[in-house]
DRENKOLTI-370245 format. One record per residue (C-alpha): residue number from 1; residue in one letter; chain; x, y, z. Coordinates in steps of 0.001 Angstrom, whole numbers, always signed. Layout:
<pts>
num NUM residu A chaine A c1 X c2 Y c3 Z
...
</pts>
This chain:
<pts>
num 1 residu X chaine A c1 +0 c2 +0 c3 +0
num 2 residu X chaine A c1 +2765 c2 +2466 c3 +893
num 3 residu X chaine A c1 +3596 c2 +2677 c3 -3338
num 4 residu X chaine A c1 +537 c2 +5077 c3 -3515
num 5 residu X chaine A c1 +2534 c2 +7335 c3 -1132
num 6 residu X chaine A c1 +4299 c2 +9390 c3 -4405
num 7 residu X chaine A c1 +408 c2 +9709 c3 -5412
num 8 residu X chaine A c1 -730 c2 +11624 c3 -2179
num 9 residu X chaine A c1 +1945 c2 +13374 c3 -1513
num 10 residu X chaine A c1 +1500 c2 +17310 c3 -1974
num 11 residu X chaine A c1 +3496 c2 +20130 c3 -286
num 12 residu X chaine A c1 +2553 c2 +23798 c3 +1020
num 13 residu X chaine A c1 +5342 c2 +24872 c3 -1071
num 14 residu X chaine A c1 +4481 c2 +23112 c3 -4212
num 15 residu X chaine A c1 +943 c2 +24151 c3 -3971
num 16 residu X chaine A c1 +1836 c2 +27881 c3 -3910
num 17 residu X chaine A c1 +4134 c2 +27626 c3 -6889
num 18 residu X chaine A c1 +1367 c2 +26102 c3 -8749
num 19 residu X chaine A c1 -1204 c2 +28105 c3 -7529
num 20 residu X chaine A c1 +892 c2 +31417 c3 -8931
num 21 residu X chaine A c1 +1850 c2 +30076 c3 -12054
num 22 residu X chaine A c1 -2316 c2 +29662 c3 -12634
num 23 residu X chaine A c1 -2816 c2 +32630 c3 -11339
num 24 residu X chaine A c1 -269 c2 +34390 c3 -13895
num 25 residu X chaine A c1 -1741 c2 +32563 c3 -16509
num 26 residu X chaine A c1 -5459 c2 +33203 c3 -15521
num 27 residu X chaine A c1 -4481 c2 +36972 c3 -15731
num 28 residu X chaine A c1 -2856 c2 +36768 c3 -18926
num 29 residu X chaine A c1 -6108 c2 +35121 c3 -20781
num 30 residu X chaine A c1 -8637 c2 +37725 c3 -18598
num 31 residu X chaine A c1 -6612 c2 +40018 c3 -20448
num 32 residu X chaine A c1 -6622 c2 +38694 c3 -23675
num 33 residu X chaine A c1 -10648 c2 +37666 c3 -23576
num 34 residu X chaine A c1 -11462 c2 +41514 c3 -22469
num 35 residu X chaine A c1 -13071 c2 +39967 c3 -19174
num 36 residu X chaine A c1 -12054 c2 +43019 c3 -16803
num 37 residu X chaine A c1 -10885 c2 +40454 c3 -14264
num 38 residu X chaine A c1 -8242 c2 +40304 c3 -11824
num 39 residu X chaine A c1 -7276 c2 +36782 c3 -10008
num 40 residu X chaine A c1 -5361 c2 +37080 c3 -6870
num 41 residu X chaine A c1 -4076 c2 +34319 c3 -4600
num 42 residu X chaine A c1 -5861 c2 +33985 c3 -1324
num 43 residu X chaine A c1 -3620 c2 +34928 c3 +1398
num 44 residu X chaine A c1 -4624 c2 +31540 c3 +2733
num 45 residu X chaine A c1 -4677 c2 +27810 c3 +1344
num 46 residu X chaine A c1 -7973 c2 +27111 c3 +221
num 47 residu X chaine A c1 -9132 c2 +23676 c3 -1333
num 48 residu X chaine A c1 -12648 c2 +23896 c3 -2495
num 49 residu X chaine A c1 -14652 c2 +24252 c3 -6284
num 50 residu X chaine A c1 -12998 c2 +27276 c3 -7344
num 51 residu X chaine A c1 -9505 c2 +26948 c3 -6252
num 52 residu X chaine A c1 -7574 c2 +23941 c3 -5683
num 53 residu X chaine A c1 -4395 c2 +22174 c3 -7395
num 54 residu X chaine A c1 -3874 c2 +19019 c3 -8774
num 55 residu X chaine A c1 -1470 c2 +16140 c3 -7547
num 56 residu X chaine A c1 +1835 c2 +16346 c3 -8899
num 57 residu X chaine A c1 +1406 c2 +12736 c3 -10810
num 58 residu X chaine A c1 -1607 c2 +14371 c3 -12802
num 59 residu X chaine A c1 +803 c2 +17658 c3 -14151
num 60 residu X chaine A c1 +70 c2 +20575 c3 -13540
num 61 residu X chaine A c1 -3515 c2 +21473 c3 -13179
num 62 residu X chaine A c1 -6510 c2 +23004 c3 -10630
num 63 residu X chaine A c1 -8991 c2 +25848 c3 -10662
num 64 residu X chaine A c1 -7856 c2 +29327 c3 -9488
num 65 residu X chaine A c1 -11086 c2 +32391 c3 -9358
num 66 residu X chaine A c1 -11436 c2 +35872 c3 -9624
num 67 residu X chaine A c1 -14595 c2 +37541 c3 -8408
num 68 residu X chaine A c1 -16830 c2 +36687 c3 -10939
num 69 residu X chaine A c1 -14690 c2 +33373 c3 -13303
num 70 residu X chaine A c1 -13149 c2 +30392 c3 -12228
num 71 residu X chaine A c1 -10054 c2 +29244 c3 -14865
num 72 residu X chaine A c1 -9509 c2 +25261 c3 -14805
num 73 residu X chaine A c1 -6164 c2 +23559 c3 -16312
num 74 residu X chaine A c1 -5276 c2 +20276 c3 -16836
num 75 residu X chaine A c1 -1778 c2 +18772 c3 -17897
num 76 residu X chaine A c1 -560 c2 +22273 c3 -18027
num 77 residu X chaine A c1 -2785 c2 +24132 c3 -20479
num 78 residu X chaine A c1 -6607 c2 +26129 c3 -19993
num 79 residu X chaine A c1 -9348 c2 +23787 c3 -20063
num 80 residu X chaine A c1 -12648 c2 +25617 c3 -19469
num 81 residu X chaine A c1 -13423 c2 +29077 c3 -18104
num 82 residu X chaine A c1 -16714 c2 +29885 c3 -16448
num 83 residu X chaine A c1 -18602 c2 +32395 c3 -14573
num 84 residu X chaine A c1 -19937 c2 +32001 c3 -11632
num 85 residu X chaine A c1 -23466 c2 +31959 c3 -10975
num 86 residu X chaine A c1 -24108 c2 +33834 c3 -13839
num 87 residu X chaine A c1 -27843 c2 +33502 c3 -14493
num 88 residu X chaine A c1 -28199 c2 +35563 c3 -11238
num 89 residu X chaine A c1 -25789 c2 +38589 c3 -12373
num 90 residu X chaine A c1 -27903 c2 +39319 c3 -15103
num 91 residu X chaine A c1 -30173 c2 +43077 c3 -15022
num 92 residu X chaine A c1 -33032 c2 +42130 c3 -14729
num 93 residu X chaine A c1 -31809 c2 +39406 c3 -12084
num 94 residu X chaine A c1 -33169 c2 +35966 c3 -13172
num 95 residu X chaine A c1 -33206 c2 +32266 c3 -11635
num 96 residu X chaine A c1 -33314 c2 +30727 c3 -14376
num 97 residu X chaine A c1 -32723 c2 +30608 c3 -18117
num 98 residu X chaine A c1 -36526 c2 +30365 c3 -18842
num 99 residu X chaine A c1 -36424 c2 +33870 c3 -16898
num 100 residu X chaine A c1 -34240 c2 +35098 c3 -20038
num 101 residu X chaine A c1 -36970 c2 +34421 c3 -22473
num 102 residu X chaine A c1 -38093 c2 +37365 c3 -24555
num 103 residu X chaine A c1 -35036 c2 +39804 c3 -23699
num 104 residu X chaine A c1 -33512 c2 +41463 c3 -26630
num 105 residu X chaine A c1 -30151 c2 +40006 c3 -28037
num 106 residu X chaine A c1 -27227 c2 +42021 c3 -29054
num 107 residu X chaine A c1 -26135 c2 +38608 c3 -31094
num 108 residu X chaine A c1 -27846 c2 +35853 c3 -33655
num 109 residu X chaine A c1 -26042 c2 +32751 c3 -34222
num 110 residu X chaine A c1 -24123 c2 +34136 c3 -36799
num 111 residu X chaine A c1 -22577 c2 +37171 c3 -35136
num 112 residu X chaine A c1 -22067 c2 +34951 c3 -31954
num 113 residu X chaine A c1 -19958 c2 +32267 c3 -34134
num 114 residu X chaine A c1 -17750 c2 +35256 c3 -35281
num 115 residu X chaine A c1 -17377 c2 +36698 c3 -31701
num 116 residu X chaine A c1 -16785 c2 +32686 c3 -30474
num 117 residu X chaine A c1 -14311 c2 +32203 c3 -33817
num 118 residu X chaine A c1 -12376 c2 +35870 c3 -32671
num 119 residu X chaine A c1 -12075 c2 +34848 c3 -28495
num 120 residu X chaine A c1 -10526 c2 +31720 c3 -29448
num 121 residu X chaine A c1 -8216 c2 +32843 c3 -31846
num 122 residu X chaine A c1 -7196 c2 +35531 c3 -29305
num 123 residu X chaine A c1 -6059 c2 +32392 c3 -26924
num 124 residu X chaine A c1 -3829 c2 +31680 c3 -30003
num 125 residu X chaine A c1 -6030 c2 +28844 c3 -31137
num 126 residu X chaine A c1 -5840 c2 +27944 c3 -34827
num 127 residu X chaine A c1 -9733 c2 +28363 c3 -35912
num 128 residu X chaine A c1 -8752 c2 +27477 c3 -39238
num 129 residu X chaine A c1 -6733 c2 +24079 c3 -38690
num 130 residu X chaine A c1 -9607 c2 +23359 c3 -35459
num 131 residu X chaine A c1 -12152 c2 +23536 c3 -38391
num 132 residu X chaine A c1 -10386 c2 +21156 c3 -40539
num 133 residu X chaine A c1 -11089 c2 +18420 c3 -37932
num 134 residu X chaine A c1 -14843 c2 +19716 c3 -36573
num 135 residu X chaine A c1 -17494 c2 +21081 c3 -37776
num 136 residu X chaine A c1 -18796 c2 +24263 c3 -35844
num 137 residu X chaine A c1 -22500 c2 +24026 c3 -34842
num 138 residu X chaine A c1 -24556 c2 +26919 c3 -33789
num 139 residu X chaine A c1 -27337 c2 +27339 c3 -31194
num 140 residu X chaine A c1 -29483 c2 +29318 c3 -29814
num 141 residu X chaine A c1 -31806 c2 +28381 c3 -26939
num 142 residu X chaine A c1 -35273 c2 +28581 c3 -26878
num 143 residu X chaine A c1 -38444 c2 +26806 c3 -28005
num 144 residu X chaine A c1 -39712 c2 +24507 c3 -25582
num 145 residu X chaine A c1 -38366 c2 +23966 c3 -21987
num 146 residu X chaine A c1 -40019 c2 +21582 c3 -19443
num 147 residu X chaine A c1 -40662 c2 +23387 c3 -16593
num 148 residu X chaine A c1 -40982 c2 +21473 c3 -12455
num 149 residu X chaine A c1 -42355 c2 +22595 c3 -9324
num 150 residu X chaine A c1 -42059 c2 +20753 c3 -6644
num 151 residu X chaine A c1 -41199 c2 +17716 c3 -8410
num 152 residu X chaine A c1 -44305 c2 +16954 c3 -10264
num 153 residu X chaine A c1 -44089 c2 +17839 c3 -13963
num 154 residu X chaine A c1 -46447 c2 +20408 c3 -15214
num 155 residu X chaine A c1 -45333 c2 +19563 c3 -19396
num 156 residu X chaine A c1 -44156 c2 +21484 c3 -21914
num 157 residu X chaine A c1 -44889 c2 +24746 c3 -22823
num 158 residu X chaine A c1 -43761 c2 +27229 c3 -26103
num 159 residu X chaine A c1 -41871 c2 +30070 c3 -24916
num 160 residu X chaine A c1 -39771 c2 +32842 c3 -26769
num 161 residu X chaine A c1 -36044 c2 +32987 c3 -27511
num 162 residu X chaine A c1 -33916 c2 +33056 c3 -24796
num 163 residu X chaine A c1 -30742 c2 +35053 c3 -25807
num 164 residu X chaine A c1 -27815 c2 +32507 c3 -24663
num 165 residu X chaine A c1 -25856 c2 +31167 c3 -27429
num 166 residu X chaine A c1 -23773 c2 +27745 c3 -28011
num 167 residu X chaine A c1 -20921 c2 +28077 c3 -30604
num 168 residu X chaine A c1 -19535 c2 +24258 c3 -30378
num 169 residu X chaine A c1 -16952 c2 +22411 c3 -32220
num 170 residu X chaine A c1 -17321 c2 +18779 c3 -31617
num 171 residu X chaine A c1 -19796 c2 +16990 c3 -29024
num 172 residu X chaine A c1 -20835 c2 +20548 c3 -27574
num 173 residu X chaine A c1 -20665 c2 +20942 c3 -23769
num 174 residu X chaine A c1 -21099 c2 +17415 c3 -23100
num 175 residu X chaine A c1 -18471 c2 +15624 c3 -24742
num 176 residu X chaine A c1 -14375 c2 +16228 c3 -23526
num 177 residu X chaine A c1 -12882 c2 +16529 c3 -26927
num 178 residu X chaine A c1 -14844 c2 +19399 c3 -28179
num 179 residu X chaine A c1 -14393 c2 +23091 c3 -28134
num 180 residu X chaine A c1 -17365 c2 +25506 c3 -27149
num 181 residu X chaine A c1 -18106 c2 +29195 c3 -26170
num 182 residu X chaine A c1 -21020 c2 +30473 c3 -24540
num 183 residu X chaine A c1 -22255 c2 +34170 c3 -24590
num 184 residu X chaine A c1 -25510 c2 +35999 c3 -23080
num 185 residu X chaine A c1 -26646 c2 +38031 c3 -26024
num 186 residu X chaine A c1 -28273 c2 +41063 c3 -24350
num 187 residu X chaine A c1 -24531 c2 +42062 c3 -23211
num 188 residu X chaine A c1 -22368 c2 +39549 c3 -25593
num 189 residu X chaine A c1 -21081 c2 +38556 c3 -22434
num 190 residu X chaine A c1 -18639 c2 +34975 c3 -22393
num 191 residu X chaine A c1 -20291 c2 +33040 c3 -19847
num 192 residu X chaine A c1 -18609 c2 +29911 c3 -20717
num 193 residu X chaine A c1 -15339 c2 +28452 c3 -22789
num 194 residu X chaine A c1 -14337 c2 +24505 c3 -22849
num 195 residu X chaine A c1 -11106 c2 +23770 c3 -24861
num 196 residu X chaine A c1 -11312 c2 +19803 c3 -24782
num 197 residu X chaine A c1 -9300 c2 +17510 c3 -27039
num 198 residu X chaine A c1 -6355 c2 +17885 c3 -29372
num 199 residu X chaine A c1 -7121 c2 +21158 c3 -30954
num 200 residu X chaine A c1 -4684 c2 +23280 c3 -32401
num 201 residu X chaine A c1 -3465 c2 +25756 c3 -29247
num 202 residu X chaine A c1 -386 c2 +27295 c3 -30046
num 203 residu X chaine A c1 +650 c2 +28423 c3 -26411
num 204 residu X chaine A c1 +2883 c2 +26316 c3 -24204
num 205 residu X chaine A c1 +2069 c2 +23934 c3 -21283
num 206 residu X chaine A c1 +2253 c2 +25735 c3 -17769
num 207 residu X chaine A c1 +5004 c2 +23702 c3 -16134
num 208 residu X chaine A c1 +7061 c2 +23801 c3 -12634
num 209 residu X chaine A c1 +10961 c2 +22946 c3 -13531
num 210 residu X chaine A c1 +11834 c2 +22334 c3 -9928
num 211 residu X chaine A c1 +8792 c2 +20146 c3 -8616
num 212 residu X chaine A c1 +11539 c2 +18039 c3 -6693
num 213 residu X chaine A c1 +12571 c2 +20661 c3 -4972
num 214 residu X chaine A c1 +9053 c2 +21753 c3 -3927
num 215 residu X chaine A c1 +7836 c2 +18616 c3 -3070
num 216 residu X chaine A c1 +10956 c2 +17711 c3 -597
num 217 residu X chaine A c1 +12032 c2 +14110 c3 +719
num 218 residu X chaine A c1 +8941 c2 +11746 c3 +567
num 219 residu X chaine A c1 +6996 c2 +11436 c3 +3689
num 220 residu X chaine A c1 +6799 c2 +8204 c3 +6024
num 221 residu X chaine A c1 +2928 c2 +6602 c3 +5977
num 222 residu X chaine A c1 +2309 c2 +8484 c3 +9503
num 223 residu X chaine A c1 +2595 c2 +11418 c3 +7834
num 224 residu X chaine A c1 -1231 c2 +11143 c3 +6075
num 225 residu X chaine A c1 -2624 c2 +9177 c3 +9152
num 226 residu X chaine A c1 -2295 c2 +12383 c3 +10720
num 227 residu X chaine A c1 -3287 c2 +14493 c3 +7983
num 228 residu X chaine A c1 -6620 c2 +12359 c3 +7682
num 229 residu X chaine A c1 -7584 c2 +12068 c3 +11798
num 230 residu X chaine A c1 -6661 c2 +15691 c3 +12139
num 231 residu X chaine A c1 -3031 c2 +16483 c3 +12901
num 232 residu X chaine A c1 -159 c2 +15408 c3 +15580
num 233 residu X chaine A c1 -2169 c2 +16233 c3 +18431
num 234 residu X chaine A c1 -5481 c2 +14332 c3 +17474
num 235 residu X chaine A c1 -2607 c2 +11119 c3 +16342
num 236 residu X chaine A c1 -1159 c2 +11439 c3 +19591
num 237 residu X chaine A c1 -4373 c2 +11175 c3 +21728
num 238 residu X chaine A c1 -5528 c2 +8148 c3 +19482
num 239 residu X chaine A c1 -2412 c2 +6079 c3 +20081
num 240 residu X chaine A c1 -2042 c2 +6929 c3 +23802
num 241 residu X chaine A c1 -5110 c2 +7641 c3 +25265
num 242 residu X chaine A c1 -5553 c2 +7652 c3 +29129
num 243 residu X chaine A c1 -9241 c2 +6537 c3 +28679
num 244 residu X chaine A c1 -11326 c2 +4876 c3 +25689
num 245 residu X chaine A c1 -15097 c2 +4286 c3 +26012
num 246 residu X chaine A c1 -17589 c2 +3197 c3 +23658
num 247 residu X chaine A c1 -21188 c2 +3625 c3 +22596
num 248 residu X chaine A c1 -23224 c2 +2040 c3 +20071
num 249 residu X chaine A c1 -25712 c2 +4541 c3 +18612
num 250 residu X chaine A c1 -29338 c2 +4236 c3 +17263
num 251 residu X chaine A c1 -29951 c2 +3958 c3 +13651
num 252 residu X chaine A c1 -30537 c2 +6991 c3 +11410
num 253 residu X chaine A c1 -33758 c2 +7936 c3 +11579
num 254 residu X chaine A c1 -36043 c2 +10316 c3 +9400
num 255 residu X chaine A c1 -37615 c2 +12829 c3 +11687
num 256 residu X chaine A c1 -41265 c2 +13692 c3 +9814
num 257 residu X chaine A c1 -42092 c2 +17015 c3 +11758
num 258 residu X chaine A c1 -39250 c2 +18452 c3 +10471
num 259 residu X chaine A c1 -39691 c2 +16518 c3 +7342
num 260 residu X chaine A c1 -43172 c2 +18272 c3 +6779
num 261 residu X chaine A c1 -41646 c2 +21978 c3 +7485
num 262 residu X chaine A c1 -38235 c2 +21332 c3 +5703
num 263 residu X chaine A c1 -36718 c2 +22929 c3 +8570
num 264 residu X chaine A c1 -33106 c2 +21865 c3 +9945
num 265 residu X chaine A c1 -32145 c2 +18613 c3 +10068
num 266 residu X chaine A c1 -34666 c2 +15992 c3 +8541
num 267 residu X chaine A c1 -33222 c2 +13380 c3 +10736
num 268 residu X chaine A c1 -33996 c2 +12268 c3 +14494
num 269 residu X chaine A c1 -30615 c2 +13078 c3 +16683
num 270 residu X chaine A c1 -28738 c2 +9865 c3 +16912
num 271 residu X chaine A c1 -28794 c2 +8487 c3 +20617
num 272 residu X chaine A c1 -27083 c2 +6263 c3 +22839
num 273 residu X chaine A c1 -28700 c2 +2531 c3 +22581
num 274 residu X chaine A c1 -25869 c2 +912 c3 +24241
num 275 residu X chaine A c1 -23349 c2 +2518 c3 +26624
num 276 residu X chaine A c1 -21091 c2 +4182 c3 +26510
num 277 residu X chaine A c1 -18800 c2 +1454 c3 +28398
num 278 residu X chaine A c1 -14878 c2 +1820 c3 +28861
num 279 residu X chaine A c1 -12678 c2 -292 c3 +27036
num 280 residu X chaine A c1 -9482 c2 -2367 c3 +28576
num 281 residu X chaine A c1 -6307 c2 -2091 c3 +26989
num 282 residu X chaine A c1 -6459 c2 -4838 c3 +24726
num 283 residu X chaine A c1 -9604 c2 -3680 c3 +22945
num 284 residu X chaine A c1 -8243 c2 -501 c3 +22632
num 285 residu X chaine A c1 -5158 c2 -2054 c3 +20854
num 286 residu X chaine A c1 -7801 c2 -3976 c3 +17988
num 287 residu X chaine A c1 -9673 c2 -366 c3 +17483
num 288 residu X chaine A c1 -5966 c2 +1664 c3 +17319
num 289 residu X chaine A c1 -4103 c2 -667 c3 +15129
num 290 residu X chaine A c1 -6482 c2 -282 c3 +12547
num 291 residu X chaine A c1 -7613 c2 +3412 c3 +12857
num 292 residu X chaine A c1 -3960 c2 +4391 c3 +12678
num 293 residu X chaine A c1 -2541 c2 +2286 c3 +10187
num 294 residu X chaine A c1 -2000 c2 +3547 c3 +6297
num 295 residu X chaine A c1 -2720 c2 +256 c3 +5243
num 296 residu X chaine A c1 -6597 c2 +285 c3 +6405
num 297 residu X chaine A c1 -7402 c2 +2926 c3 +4337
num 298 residu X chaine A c1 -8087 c2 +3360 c3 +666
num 299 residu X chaine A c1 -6722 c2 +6950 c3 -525
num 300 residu X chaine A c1 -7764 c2 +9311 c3 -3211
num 301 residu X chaine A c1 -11389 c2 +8339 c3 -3442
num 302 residu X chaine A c1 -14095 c2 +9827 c3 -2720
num 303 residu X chaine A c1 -17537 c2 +8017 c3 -1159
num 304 residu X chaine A c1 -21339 c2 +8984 c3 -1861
num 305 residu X chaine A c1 -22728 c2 +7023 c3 +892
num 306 residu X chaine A c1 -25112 c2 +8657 c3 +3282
num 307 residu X chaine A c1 -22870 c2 +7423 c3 +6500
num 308 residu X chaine A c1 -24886 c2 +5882 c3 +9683
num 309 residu X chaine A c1 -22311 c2 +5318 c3 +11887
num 310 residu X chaine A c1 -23634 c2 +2587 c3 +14217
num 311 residu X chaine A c1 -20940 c2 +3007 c3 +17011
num 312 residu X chaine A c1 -18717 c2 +5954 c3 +18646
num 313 residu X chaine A c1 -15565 c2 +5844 c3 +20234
num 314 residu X chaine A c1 -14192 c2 +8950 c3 +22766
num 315 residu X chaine A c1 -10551 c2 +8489 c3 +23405
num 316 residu X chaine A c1 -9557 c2 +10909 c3 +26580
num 317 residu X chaine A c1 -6163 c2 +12218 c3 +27869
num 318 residu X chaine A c1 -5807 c2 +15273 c3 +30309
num 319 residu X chaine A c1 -8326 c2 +17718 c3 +29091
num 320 residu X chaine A c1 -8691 c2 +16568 c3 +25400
num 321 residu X chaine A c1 -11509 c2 +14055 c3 +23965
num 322 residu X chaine A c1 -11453 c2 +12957 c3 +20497
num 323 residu X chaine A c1 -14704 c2 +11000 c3 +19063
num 324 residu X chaine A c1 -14000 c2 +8426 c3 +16428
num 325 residu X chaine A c1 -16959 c2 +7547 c3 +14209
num 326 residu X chaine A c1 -17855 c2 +4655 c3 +13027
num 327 residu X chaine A c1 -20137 c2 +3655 c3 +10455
num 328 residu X chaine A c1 -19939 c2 +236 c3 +9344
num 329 residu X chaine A c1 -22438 c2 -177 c3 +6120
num 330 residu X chaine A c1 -19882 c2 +2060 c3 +3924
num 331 residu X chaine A c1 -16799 c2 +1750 c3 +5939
num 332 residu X chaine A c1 -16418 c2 +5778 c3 +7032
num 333 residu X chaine A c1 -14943 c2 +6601 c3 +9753
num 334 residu X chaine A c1 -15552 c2 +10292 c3 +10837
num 335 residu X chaine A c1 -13536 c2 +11992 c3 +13492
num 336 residu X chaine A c1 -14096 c2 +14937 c3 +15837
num 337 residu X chaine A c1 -11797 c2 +17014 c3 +18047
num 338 residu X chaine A c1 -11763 c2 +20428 c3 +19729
num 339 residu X chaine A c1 -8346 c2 +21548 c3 +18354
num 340 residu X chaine A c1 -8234 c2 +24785 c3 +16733
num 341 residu X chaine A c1 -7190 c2 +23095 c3 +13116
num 342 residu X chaine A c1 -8951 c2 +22865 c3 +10208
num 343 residu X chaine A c1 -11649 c2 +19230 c3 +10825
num 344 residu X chaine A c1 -10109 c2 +16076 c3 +9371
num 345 residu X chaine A c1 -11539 c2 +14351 c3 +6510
num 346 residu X chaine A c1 -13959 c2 +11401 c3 +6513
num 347 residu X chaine A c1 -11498 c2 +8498 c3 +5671
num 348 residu X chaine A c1 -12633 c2 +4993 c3 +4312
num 349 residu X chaine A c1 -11180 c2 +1731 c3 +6006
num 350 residu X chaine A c1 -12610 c2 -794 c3 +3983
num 351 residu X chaine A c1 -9204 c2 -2664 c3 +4107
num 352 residu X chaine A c1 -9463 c2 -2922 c3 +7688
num 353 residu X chaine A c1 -13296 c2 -3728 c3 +7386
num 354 residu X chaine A c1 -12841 c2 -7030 c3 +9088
num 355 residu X chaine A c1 -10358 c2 -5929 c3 +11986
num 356 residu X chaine A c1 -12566 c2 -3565 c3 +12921
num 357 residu X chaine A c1 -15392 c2 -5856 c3 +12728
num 358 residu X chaine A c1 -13837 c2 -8245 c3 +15141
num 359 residu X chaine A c1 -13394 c2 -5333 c3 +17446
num 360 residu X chaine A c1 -16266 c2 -4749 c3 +17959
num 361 residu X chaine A c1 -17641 c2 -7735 c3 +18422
num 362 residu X chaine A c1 -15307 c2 -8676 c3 +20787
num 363 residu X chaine A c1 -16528 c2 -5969 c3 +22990
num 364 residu X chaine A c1 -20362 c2 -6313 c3 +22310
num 365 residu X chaine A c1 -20783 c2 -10173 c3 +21590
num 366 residu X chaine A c1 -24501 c2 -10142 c3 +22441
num 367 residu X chaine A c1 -25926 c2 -7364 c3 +20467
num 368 residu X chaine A c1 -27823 c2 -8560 c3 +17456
num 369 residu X chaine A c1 -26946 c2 -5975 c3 +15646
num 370 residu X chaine A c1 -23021 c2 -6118 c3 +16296
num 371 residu X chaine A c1 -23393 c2 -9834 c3 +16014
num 372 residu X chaine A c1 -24902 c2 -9916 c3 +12325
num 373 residu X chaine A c1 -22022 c2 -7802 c3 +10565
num 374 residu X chaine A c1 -20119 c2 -9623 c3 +8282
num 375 residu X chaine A c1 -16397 c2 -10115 c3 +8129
num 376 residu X chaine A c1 -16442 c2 -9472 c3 +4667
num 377 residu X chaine A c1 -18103 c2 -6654 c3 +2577
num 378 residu X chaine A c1 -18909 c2 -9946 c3 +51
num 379 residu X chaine A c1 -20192 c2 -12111 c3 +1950
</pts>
């Protein structure tokens, strides 16, 4: 497992040297599409939608924002450019695009193909070779739209042209190897750009020459144990804790007053159904090994499962109590602490599925519930 360690590994370092040369770069096309846009770094690391940084192994790549556009790359070179939200900047605000309908255009398909054709060749891409390979499509949107409320359906209904245009070469919007622009005709605004595929872009690949110097010696497999449970401190507490006690916790339950009134949670607050009882040393050894190992976990992934976690451990020393959850359907483990540092991430231990398992058991050999979880995910 430890040969995914060149895969995870990321420093502070590397991820400001990437983050400026997007930002330079991000600047430079603002300036060249006429977007009146400015991109700044954040005077802070941030990791969310609109600014982030690839690994390393993938080149170099992420999203970096200005106030109104976020600017994606990938292997070194643009990829898509899009603004933010921008059905709701519009004068008259809208919500939608339906709300658009009517409004009077400053483009037709034609005159937005030639203003799509002239921001693309302004990012020194070669319409004329690009056209060689695909054919350019043009759309405008409009005619019928099916409209919801509420989730029921209400059909189809004719409304006028809505003044957003589609200038697409290839698959359109949908499809990774095509090339597209999209402008809001009552201000021939760019809303949107994709550059997918091989196309002809005569501009060089953003690269870092000194990435080994950035990213530093390689860091032992403790290193992103503590990362994922939420630093040194929060590592430290889980392998020596003074105390360890345990609670198994009632199932996840929809709560329909709140349900009916949408308001706050729509689920019951989980509660105690068993404990909380303290663990002896040797129990606390079968939870540790696994919740601290690199080997339980599987890294890089990402899980949609709505987590139940069936069981709660609080490990205690001096002043400090960290809770470990568990949920054992999807394998998530979820882990709170009162340390002033950013909250760890939900990790997934489905390599140490049955270890954990046993634990538990051990420790709770009577309860029905405990007693009918399987060893293996398979089975």
């Amino acid at each position: 497992m430890t040969n995914l360690i060149p895969f995870l590994h990321i420093t502070a370092k590397y991820y400001a040297a990437a983050m400026q040369l997007m930002v330079n770069e991000a600047n430079v096309t603002a300036k060249q599409l006429e977007l009146n846009e400015t991109v700044t770094v954040p005077t802070v690391a941030v990791t969310n939608a609109m600014w982030s940084v690839d690994h390393p192994s993938l080149g170099m790549g992420g999203d970096v924002s200005s106030s109104n556009y976020t600017f994606s790359f990938h292997e070194g070179k643009l990829r898509s450019i899009s603004k933010t939200d921008w059905i709701t900047k519009v004068s008259p605000p809208a919500k939608t695009v339906v709300d658009l309908a009517g409004r009077p255009s400053l483009l037709d398909t034609n005159s937005a193909y030639q203003l799509a054709t002239q921001r693309l060749a302004a990012l020194s891409v070669d319409v004329a070779s690009l056209e060689k390979r695909l054919s350019p499509k043009k759309n405008q949107l409009g005619e019928k739209h099916r409209l919801a409320v509420s989730g029921t359906a209400l059909g189809s209904r004719e409304i006028g042209p809505i003044p957003v245009y589609l200038v697409a070469w290839g698959g359109g919007r949908e499809s990774r190897d095509s090339v597209f622009v999209q402008f809001l005709g009552t201000t021939k605004e760019m809303v949107t750009l994709g550059m997918g595929g091989n196309f002809a872009l005569n501009r060089p690949p953003l690269v870092l020459t000194n990435v080994e110097e950035l990213l530093g010696p390689m860091p032992p497999p403790q290193f992103f144990v503590e990362e994922l449970v939420g630093g040194k401190e929060v590592y430290a507490i889980l392998e020596n804790p003074e105390e360890v006690e345990i609670a198994l916790l009632s199932k996840l339950e929809m709560d329909t007053n709140r349900l009916s009134t949408l308001c706050g949670s729509l689920f019951k607050p989980k509660v105690d159904r068993v404990g909380p009882i303290k663990l002896k040393p040797e129990a606390v050894k079968a939870f540790t090994d696994s919740l601290l190992s690199f080997d339980s976990y599987l890294w890089g992934i990402s899980n949609d499962c709505m987590s139940d976690f069936g069981a709660r451990l609080k490990f205690k020393r001096g002043t400090n109590t960290v809770e470990v959850l568990l949920c054992y359907e999807c394998d998530m483990v979820e882990i709170k602490h009162g340390f002033d540092i950013p909250g760890p991430q939900p990790g997934h231990f489905d390599n140490a599925h049955g270890k954990l398992v046993k634990a538990i058991q051990d420790v709770f050999p009577q309860d029905q519930i405990i007693r009918d979880l399987k060893p293996s995910k398979e089975q």
